[in-house]
C-alpha positions as CSV (number, residue, x, y, z in Angstrom):
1,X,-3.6,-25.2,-32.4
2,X,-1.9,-27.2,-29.2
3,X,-4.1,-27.4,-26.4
4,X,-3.9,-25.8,-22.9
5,X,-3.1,-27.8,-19.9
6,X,-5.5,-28.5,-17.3
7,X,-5.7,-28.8,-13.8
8,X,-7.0,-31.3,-11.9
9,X,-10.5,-29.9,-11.9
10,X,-11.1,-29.8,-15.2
11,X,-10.4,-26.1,-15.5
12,X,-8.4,-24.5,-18.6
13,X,-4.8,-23.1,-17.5
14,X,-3.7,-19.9,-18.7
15,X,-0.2,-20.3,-19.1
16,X,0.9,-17.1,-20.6
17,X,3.6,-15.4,-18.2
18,X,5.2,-12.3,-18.7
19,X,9.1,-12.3,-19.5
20,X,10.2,-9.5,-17.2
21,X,9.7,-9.7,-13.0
22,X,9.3,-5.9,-12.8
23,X,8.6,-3.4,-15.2
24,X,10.1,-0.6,-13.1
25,X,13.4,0.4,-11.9
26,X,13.6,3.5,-9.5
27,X,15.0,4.6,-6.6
28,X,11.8,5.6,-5.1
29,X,8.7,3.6,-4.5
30,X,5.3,4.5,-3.2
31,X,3.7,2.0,-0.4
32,X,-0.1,1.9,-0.3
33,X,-1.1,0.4,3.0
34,X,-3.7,-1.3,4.2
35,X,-6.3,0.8,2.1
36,X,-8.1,-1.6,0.2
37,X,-10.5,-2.3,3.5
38,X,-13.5,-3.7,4.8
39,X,-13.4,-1.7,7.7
40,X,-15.7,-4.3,10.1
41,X,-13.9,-4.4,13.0
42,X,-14.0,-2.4,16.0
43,X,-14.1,1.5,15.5
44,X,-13.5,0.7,12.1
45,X,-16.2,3.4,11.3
46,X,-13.7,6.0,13.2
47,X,-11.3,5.2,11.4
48,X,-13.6,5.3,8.1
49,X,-14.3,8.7,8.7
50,X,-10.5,9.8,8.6
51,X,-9.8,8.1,5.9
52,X,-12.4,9.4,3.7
53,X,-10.5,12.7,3.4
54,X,-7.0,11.4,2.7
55,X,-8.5,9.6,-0.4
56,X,-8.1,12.2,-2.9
57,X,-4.4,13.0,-1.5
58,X,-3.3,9.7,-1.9
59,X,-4.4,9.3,-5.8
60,X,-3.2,12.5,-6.5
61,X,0.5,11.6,-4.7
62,X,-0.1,8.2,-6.6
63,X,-0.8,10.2,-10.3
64,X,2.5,12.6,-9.2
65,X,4.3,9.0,-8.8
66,X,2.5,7.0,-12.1
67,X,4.2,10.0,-14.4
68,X,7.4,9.6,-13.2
69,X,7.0,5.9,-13.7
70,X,7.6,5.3,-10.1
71,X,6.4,1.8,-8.8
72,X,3.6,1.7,-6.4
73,X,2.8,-1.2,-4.5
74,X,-0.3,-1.7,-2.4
75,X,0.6,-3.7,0.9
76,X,-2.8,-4.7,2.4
77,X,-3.7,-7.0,5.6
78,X,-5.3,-10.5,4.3
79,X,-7.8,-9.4,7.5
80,X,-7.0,-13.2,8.3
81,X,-8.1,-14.8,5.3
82,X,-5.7,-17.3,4.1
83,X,-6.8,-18.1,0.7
84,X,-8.0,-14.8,-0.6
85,X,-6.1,-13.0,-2.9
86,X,-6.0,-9.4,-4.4
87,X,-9.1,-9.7,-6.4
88,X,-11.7,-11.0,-3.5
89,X,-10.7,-8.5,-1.5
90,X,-11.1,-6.1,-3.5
91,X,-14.6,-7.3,-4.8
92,X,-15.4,-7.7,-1.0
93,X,-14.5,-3.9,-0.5
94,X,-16.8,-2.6,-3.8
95,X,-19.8,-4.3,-2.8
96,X,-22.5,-2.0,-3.3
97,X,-23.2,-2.6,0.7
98,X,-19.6,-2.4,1.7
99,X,-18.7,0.3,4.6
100,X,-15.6,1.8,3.0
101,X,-16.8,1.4,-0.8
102,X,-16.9,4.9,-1.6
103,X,-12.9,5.2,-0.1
104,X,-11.7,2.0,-1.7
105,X,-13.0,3.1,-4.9
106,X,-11.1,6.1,-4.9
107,X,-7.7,4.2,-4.2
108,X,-8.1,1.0,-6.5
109,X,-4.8,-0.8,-7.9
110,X,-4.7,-0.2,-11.4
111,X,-3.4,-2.6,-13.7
112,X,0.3,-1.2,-13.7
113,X,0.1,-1.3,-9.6
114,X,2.1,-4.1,-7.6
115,X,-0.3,-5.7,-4.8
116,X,1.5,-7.9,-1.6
117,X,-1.1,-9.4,0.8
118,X,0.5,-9.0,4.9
119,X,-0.5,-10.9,7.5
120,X,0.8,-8.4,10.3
121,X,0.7,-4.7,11.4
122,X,4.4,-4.2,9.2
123,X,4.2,-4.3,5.4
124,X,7.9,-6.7,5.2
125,X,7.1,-9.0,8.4
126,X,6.7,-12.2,6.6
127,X,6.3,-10.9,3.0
128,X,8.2,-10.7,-0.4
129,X,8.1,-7.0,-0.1
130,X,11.6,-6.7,0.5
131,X,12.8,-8.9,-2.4
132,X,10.5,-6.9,-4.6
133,X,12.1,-3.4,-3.1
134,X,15.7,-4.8,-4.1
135,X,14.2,-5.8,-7.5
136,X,13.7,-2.1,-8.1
137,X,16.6,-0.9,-7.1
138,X,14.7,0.8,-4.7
139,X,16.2,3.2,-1.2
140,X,13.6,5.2,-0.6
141,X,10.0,4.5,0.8
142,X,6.9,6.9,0.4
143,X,4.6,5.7,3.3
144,X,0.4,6.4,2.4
145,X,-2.3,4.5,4.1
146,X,-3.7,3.2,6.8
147,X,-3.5,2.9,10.3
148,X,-0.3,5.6,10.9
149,X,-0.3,4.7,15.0
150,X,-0.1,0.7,13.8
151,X,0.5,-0.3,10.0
152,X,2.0,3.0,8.9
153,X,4.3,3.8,12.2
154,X,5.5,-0.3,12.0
155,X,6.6,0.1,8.7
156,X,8.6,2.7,8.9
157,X,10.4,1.1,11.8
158,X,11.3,-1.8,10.0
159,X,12.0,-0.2,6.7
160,X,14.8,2.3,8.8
161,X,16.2,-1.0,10.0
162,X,16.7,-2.1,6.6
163,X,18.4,0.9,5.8
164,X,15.8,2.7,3.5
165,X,15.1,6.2,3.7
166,X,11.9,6.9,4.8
167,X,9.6,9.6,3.7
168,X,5.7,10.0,5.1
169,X,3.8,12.4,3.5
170,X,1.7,13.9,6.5
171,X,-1.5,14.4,5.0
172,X,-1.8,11.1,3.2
173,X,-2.1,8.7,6.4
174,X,-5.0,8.6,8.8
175,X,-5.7,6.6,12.7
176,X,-8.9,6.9,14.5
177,X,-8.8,10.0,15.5
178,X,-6.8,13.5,14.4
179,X,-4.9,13.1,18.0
180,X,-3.9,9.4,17.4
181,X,-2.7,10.7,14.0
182,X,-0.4,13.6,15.5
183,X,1.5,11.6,18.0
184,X,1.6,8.9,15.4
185,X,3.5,11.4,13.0
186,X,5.4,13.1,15.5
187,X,6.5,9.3,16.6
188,X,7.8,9.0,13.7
189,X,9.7,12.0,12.9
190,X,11.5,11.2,15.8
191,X,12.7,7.9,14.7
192,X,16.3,9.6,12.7
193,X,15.7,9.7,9.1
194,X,12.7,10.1,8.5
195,X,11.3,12.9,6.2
196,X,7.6,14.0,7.3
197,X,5.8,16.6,5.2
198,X,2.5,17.4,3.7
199,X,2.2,15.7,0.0
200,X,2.3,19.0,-1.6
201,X,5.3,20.4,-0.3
202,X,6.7,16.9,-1.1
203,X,9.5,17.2,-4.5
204,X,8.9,13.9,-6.5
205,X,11.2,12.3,-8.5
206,X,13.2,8.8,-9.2
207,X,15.4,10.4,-6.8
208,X,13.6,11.8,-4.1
C-alpha cells in the first residue's frame, strides 16, 4: 500500500479531498451568525440570556431549511484568534464550564453545515462568504444569530449592497436587551428590501 506524505513534523497527512466544492445548489441560504460563542466579554451574560430563547427557533428554521436541502453556513467571529479554526472553537464553547454551553449545544454545525470564521461585525468583510454564496447559485439570505444591533444589522447592509434579497426572521436574532433588539429590527426593515417576519410565518423553499 503507498504511503502517506508527511509534514514537516513528522505527522501523517490525510490527503483524501472531496471532488465537488459544494454539495448544494439553491437559491436560498440560511446564515448562522456569530452563535457558536464564548460569550466572555462585556455584558456577554445579557446578551446570553437572550439568546438562550432563540435557540430552539433557530434549529427548528435550520431543520425547515436541512429538508429542503438548503445550505446553511455558520459565519462566526474568530473572537481574535488568528490560528483557531472551527473545531477549537467549538470545543472551547462545549466545555463543561463554558458560559453559553447549554446555547451552543443547541445550534452546533453538523456535518453537512458550511462554517466561515469573520474577523469583523459583517459576515463578507474580509471573508470567502461571497464566493461561496455565488458557488450556490445563491440571491437570497436568511439572517439567524447573533448580535441583530451589530453582526446581524451589518450583514444585512452589505449583503443589500451586493444585491441579495434579504430576509430576517424576527424571532430568530437576539442583542442585549428586547429594546436593542426592536430598534435593531425595525432598522432593518427600513433598509428597502428587506423581508422581516417571525420564522413561523416564514414560507421556505429553494425559492423563497
Amino acid at each position: 500500500m503507498e504511503e502517506r506524505p508527511k509534514c514537516h513534523c513528522d505527522c501523517t497527512v490525510n490527503i483524501d479531498m472531496p471532488t465537488s466544492n459544494t454539495r448544494h445548489n439553491s437559491a436560498v441560504v440560511m446564515l448562522i451568525i456569530d452563535v457558536i460563542n464564548h460569550f466572555e466579554f462585556p455584558d456577554g451574560d445579557r446578551l446570553l440570556k437572550q439568546a438562550v430563547r432563540i435557540a430552539p427557533k433557530i434549529a427548528r428554521l435550520k431543520l425547515r431549511a436541512r429538508r429542503l436541502n438548503m445550505p446553511v453556513v455558520y459565519v462566526n467571529d474568530n473572537f481574535g484568534q488568528w490560528r483557531s479554526d472551527m473545531m477549537r472553537l467549538l470545543q472551547y464553547c462545549l466545555r463543561p464550564e463554558a458560559r453559553g454551553r447549554k446555547f451552543v449545544e443547541i445550534l452546533r454545525p453538523e456535518v453537512e453545515d458550511y462554517f466561515i470564521l469573520k474577523p469583523m461585525h459583517s459576515a463578507f468583510y474580509q471573508s470567502p462568504l461571497e464566493v461561496l454564496l455565488r458557488e450556490f447559485g445563491a440571491s437570497s439570505l436568511i439572517l439567524t444569530g447573533l448580535a441583530t444591533d451589530s453582526c446581524i444589522a451589518c450583514t444585512a447592509h452589505d449583503a443589500e449592497m451586493r444585491d441579495f434579497r434579504v430576509i430576517v426572521p424576527s424571532d430568530c436574532s437576539a442583542a442585549r436587551s428586547l429594546p436593542d433588539h426592536r430598534r435593531a429590527i425595525e432598522h432593518i426593515r427600513k433598509m428597502g428590501h428587506t423581508n422581516v417576519q417571525r420564522s413561523s410565518t416564514l414560507r421556505l423553499s429553494q425559492t423563497t
